[in-house]
ROMARVEX-164555 format. One record per residue (C-alpha): residue number from 1; residue in three letters; x negated, y, z. Coordinates in steps of 0.001 Angstrom, whole numbers, plus 500000, padded with zeros to 6 digits. Layout:
BEGIN
{NUM 'ala' {X Y Z}}
...
This chain:
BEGIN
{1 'unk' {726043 975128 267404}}
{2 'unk' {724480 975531 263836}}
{3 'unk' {723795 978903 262684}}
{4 'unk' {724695 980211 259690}}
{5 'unk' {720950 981475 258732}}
{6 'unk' {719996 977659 259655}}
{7 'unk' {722570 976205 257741}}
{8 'unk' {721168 978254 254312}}
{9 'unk' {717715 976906 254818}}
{10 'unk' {718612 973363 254649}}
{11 'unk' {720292 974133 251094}}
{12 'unk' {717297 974291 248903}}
{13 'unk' {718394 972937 245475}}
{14 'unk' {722209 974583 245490}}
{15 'unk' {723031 977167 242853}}
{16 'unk' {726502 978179 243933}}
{17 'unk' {728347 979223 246951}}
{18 'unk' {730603 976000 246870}}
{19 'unk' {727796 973720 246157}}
{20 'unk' {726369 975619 249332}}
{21 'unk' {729132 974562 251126}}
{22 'unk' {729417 970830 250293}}
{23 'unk' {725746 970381 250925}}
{24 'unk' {725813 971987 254636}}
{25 'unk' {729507 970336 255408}}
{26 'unk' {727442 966705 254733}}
{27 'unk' {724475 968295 257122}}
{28 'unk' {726395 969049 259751}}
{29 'unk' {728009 966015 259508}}
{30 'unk' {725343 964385 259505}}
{31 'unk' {723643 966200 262928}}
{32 'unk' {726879 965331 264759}}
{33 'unk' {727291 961741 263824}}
{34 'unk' {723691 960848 264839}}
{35 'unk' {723809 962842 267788}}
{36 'unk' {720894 965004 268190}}
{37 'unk' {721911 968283 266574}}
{38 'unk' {719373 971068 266303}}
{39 'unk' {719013 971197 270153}}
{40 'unk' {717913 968281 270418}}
{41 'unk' {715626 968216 267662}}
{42 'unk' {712877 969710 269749}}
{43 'unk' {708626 970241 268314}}
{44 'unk' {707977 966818 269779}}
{45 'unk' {710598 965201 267586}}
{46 'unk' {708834 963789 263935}}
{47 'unk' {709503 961324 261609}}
{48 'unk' {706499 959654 259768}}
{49 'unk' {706824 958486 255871}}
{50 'unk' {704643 956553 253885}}
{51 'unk' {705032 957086 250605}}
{52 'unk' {703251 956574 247154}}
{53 'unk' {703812 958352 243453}}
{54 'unk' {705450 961259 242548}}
{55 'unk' {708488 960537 245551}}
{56 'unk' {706217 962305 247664}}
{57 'unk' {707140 965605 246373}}
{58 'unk' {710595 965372 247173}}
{59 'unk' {709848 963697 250920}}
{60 'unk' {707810 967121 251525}}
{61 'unk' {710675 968944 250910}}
{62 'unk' {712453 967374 254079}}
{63 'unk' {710599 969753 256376}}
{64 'unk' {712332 973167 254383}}
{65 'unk' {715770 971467 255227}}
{66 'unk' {715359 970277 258599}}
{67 'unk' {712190 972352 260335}}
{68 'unk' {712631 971429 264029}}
{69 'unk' {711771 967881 262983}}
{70 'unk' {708480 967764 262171}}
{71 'unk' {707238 965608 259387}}
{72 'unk' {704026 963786 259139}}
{73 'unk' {703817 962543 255393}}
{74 'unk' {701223 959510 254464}}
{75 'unk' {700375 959718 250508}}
{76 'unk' {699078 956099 249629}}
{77 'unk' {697293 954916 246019}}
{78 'unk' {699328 952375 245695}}
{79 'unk' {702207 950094 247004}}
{80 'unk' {699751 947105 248334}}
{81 'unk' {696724 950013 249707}}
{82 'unk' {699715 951820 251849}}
{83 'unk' {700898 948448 252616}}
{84 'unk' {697822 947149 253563}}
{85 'unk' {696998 949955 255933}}
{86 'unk' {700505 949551 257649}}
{87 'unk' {700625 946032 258214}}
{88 'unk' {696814 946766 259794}}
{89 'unk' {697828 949505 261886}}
{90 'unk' {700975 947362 263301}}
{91 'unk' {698256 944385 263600}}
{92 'unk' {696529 947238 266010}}
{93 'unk' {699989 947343 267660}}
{94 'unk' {700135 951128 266074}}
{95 'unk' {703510 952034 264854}}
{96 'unk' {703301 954809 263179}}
{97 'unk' {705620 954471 260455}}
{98 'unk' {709245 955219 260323}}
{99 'unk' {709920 955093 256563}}
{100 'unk' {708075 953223 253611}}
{101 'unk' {708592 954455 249852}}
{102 'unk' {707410 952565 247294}}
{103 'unk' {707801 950316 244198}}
{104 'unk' {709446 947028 244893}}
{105 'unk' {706737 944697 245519}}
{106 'unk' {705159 945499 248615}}
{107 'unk' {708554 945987 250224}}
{108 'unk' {709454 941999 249552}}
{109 'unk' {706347 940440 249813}}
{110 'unk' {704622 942400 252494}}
{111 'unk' {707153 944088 254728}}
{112 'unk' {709824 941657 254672}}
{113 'unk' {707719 938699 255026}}
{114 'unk' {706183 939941 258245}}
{115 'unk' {709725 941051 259717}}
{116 'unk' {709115 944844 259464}}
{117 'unk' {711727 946068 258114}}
{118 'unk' {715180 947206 260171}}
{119 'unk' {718723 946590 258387}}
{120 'unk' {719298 949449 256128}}
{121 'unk' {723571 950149 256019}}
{122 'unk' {724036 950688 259964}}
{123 'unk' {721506 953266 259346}}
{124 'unk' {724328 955032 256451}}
{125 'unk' {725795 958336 258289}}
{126 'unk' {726901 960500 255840}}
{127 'unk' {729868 959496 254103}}
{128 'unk' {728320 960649 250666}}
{129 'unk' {725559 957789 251475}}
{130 'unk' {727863 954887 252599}}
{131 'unk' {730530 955635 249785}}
{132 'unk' {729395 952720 247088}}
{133 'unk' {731231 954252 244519}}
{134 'unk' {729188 957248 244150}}
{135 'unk' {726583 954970 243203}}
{136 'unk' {725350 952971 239269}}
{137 'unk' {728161 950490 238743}}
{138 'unk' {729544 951376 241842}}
{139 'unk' {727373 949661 244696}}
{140 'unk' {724271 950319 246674}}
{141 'unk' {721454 948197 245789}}
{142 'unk' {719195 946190 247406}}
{143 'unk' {716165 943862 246814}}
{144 'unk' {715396 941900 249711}}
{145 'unk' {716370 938651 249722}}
{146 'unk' {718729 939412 252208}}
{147 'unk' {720244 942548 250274}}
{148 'unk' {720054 945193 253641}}
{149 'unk' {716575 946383 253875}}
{150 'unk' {715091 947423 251070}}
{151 'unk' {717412 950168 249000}}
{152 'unk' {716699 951007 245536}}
{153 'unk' {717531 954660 244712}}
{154 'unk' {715763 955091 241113}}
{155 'unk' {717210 953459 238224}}
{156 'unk' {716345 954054 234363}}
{157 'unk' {716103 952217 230886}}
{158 'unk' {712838 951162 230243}}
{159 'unk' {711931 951875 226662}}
{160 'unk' {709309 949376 225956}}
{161 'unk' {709145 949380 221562}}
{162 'unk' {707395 952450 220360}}
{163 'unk' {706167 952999 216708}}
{164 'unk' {704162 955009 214295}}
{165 'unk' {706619 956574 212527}}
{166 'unk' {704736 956627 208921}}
{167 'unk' {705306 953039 209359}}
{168 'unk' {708223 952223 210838}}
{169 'unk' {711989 953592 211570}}
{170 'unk' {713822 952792 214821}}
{171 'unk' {716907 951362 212974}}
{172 'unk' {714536 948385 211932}}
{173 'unk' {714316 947474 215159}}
{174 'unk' {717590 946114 216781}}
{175 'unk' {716899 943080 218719}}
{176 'unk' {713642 942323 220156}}
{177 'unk' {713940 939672 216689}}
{178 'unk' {713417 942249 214674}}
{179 'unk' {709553 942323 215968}}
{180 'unk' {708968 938728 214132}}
{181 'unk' {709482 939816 210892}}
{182 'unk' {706357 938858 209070}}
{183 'unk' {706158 942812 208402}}
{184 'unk' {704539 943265 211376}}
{185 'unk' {701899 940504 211579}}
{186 'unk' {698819 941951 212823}}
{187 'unk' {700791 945236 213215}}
{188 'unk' {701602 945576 216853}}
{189 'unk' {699748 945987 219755}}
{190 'unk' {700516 946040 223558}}
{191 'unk' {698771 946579 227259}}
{192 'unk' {697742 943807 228735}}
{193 'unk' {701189 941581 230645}}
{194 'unk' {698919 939851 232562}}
{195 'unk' {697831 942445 235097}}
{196 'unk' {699657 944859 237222}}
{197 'unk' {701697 947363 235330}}
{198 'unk' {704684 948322 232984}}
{199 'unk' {704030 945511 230608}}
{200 'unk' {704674 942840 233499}}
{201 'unk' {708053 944232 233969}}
{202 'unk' {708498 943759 230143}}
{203 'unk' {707012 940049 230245}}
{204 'unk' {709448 939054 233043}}
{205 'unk' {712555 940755 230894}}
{206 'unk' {711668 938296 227970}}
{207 'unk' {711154 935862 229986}}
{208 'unk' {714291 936353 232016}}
{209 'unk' {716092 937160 229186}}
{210 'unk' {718230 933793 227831}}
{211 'unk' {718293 935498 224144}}
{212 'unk' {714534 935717 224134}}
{213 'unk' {713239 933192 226923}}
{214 'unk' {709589 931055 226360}}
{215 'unk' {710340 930530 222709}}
{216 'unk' {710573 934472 221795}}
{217 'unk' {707377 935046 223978}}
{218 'unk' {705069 932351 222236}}
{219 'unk' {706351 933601 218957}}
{220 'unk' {705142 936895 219531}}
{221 'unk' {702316 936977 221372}}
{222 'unk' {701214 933724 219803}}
{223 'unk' {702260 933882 216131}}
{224 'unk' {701999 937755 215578}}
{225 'unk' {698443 938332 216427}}
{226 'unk' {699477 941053 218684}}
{227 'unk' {696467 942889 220011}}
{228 'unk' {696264 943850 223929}}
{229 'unk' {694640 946658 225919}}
{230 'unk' {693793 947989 229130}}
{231 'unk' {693638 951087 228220}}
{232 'unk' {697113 952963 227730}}
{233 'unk' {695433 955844 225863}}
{234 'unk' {693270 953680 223616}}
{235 'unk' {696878 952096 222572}}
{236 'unk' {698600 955451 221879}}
{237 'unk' {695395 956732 220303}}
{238 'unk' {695671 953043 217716}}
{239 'unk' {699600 953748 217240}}
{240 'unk' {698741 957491 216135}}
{241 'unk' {696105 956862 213959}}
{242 'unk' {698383 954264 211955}}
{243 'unk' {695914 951406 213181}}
{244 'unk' {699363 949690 214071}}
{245 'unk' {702664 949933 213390}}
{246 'unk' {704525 949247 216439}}
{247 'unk' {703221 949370 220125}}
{248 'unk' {705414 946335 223388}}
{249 'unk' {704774 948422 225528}}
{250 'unk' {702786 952314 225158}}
{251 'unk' {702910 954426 228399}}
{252 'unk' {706064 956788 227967}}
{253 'unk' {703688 959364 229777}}
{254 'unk' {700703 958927 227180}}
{255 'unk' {703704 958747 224345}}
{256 'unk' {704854 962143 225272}}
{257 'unk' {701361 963409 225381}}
{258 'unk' {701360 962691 221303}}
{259 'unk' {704736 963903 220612}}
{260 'unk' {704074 967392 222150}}
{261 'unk' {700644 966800 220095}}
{262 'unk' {702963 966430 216703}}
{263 'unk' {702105 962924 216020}}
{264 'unk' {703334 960300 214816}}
{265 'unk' {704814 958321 217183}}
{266 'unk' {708215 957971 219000}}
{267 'unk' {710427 955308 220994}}
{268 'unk' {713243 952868 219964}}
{269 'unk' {715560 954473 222415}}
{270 'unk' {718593 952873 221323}}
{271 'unk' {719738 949551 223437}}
{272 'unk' {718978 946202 221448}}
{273 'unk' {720634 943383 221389}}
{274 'unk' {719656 941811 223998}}
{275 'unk' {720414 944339 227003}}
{276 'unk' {718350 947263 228903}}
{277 'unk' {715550 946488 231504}}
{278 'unk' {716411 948510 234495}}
{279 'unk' {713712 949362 236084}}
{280 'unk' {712812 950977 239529}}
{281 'unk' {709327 952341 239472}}
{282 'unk' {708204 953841 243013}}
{283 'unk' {712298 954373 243875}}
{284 'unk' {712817 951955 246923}}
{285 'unk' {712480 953101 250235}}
{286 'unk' {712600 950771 253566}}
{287 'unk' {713408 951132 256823}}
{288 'unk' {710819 950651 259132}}
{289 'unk' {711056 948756 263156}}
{290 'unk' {710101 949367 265436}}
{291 'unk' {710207 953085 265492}}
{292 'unk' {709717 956049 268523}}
{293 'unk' {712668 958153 267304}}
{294 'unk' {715078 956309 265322}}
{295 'unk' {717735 959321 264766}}
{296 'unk' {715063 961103 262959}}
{297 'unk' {714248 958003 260979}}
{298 'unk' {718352 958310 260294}}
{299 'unk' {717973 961574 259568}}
{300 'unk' {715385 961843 256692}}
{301 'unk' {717243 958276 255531}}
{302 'unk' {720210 960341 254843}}
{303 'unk' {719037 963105 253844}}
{304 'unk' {716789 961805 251341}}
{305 'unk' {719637 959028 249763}}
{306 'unk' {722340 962107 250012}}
{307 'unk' {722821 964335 246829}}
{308 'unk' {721085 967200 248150}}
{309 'unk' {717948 964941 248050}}
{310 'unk' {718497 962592 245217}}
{311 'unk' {718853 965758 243354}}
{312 'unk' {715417 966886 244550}}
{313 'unk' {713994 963280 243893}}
{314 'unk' {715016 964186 239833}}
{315 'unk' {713861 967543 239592}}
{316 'unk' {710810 967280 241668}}
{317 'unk' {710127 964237 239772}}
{318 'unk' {710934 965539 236381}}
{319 'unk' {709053 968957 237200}}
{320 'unk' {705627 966581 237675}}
{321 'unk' {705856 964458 234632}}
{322 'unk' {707608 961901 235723}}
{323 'unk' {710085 962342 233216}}
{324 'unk' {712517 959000 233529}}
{325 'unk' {713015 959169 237679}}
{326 'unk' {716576 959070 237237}}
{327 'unk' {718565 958570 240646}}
{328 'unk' {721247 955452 240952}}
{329 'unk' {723744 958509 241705}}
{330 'unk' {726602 959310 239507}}
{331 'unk' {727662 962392 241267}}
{332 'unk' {724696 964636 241053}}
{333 'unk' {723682 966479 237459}}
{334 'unk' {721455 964661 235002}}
{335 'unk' {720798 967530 233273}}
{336 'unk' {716657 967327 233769}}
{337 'unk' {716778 963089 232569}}
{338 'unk' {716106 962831 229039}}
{339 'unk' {719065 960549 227548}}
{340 'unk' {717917 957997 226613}}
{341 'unk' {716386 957120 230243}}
{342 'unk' {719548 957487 231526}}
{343 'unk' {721719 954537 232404}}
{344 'unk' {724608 953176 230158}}
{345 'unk' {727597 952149 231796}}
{346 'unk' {728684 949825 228828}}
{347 'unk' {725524 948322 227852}}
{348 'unk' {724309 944952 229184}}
{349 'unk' {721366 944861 231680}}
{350 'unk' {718522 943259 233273}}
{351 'unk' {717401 944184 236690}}
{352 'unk' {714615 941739 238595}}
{353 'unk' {715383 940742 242419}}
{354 'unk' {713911 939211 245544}}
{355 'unk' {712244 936368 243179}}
{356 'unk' {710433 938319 241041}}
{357 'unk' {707359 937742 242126}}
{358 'unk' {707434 933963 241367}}
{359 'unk' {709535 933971 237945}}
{360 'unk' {706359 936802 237054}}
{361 'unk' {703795 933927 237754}}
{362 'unk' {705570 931977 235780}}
{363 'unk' {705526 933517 232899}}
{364 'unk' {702168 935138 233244}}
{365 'unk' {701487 931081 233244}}
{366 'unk' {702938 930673 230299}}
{367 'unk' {701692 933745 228430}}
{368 'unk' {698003 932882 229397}}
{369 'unk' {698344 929372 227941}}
{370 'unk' {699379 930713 224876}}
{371 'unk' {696578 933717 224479}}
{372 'unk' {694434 930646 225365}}
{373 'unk' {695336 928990 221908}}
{374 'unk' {694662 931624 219778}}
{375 'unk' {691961 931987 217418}}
């Protein structure tokens, strides 16, 4: 039986005695369904997660709500490092991980591919978990190609057209269209599309995107003598200083930095024309197989996807910088998620799958050949 004083120390993020309540009701549930309860959750019992990026704040907070399982947390670089050193440590026939968080990539093209990854919704104990509803547009989402292993839990609108805003105003940008007026030739600047980061995920929305598609990207990449960098600073720093006008894409983090700085820069944050970009960052987490204790594996699973933890994920998240880690759940407060990162309901949206990797080649492809022709 669950005592009351061990009930209360699984409720870290509740404010209110009912809140309490509905938290510990789920936790109970969730001990009985998987059947170990805190009995059986002896010192030997552990549950391993690899995780990268700021979700690791809010999978150390697992061992405050359950303490009798203990919890051995691997911090990785990056999605391919951690996934490097798993798939090597399987290779060694070590299997040491239970759980993998991370952004999307790794969990497609590395774990999937080498058939390490366990169906995800038999895993789904808590009610609060299975229930679709309670979830963006009402459904869980997935990104494998078979959509059961890999379960995205982040979700916000990328805001990819900032601006200097001595130069320009955000209501004279309403389609990504806008950005060929011949105002801006030689005006707007952009990291780099053709290398890992935030401005891939843009590329692949354009190209993606029917309204906007190959002809939109050689238009303005080609035609507008946009200027790239590698250096997310160096582009806020240009944006600032009025060297340019309007910035596809500036680092939200770096963009903040200036704002708090009183400078002059700032977002379009309202949806164009052409839809949102959802995108996922590090929010997907994986089930790993095989594993030594599976009902642990269950357990942190739960825990982590229920609103107790999503609610974490956002704070924890927020509280570190990461200010647009927005959780796919609808029933937990959004108070810490700036609005405009939120996600709209009504608006139309662009979210990349399974495939992603090969339609990103493809237009990397095509971007190159057209940097290639410029003067």
């Amino acid at each position: 039986m669950i005592r009351l004083s061990a009930i209360k120390e699984t409720s870290v993020i509740c404010s209110t005695v009912k809140r309490l309540f509905l938290v510990n009701v789920s936790l109970i549930l969730l001990y009985l369904l998987v059947g170990s309860g805190l009995k059986g959750a002896e010192p030997e019992d552990e549950v391993t997660v690899y995780v990268v990026d700021y979700p690791r704040l809010t999978v150390s907070q697992f061992q405050k709500a359950f303490p009798k399982i203990r919890l051995n947390q691997v911090d990785g670089p990056s999605g391919p490092a951690l996934a490097s050193r798993l798939m090597a440590e399987r290779r060694a026939g070590k299997y040491q991980a239970y759980l993998y968080i991370a952004g999307q990539g790794t969990h497609v093209s590395v774990l999937y591919t080498a058939k390490a990854l366990a169906p995800m919704p038999p895993a789904f104990i808590l009610p609060e978990v299975k229930d679709e509803s309670r979830w963006f547009k009402g459904k869980h989402r997935f990104v494998d190609p078979e959509t059961r292993h890999s379960f995205v839990f982040q979700g916000h609108r990328g805001l990819y057209v900032s601006y200097n805003t001595q130069q320009a105003r955000a209501d004279e940008i309403k389609s990504w269209w806008d950005l060929l007026n011949p105002k801006w030739k030689g005006k707007i600047i952009g990291y780099d599309p053709t290398i890992a980061g935030v401005a891939r995920n843009v590329l692949w929305y354009l190209y993606m995107n029917k309204a906007l598609g190959a002809e939109f990207i050689s238009k303005l990449y080609g035609d507008k003598q946009i200027t790239l960098s590698r250096d997310h600073r160096q582009l806020v720093d240009w944006l600032a200083a009025g060297k340019a006008a309007v910035c596809v894409p500036c680092d939200d983090a770096e963009l903040a930095s200036a704002k708090e700085q009183r400078l002059p820069v700032d977002s379009v944050t309202q949806t164009l024309k052409e839809g949102d970009y959802i995108a996922g960052g590090q929010g997907v987490i994986s089930l790993i197989t095989p594993v030594p204790h599976p009902h642990e594996a269950q357990i942190f699973l739960n825990w982590f996807l229920s609103r107790e933890g999503q609610s974490l994920f956002q704070e924890q998240s927020v509280k570190s910088g990461q200010r647009n880690a927005n959780s796919r759940r609808t029933d937990i407060p959004k108070d810490v998620i700036a609005p405009e990162y939120r996600l709209k309901d009504d608006a139309v949206f662009w979210e990349n799958g399974p495939n992603v990797d090969q339609e990103t080649a493809e237009a990397t492809k095509l971007l190159k050949g057209i940097l290639a022709k410029r003067p």
